[in-house]
N, C-alpha and C positions, 0 to 999 in steps of 0.2 A: 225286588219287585219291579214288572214291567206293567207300564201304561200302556194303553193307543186311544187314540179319538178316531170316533169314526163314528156312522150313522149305523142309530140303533132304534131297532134290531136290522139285523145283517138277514137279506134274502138274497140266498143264490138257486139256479135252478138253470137246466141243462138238460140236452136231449140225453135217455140215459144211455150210457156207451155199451151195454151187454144188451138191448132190446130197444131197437131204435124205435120204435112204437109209443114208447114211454118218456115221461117226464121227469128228471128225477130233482128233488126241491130239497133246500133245507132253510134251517136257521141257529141259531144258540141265543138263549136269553137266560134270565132270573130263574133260579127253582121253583116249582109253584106258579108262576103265570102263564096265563093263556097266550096262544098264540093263533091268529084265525089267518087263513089265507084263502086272498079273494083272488080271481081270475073275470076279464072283460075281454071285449072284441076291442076295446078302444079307452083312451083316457079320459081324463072328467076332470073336474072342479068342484067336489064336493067340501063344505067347511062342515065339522063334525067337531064334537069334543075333544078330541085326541089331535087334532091340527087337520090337516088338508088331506079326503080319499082322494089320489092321482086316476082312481078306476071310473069310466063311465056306468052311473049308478044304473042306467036302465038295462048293460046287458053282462052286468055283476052278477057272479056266483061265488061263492062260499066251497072253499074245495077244502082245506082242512081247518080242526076248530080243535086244536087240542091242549091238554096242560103238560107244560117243560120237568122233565124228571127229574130227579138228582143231579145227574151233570149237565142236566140245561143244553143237553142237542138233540133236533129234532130232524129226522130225514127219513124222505117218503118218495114213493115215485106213482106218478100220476097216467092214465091210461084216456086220453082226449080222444072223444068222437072221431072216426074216420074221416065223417062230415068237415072239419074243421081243419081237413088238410091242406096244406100251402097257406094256411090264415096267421097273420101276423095275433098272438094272443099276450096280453096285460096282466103281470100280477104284482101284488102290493101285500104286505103282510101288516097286522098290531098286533101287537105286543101288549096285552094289559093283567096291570096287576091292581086287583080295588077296581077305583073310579080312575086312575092312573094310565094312560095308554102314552105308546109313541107309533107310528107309522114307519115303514123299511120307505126303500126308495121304490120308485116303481121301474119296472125291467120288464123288457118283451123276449120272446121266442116267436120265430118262424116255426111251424109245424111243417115236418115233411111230410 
């Protein structure tokens, strides 16, 4: 049996490499728990029940909201407004299960 520590839930996300247009995102948690992922122009300081949003709350959206399947990986890729090109963009994932939540780290992309 192998351990690791590390911050959890884990958000990675990346221009996608077959359609530069795209975002491509994941994470792996618990069977059964939600996983929402938020996206900002910019970062924040929000305290919340689940510990600290890194996302600035006023230009917060919600891009995915889904529940982790049996093997607990989630990967999707994301299609950002033309609007938004060359804009540095914020994303931060939770992870909750119950009234139980933790927060990913927060991580930017440059959009081309």
């Amino acid at each position: 049996t192998s351990e690791a520590a590390g911050v959890k839930p884990p958000l990675w996300l990346l221009m996608n490499p077959t359609l530069a247009s795209e975002v491509a995102l994941g994470s792996f948690g618990d069977s059964g728990s939600q996983l929402r992922i938020g996206v900002a122009l910019a970062t924040g300081t929000t305290q919340t029940p689940w510990g600290v949003l890194g996302l600035d709350s006023a230009s917060l959206q919600l891009v995915q909201n889904i529940a982790f399947g049996l093997d607990g990986i989630h990967e999707a890729t994301l299609a950002p407004p033309s609007s938004l090109s060359g804009a540095t963009v914020w994303f931060q994932g939770l992870q909750t299960q119950g009234a139980v939540g933790e927060f990913s780290r927060v991580t930017s992309l440059i959009l081309p």
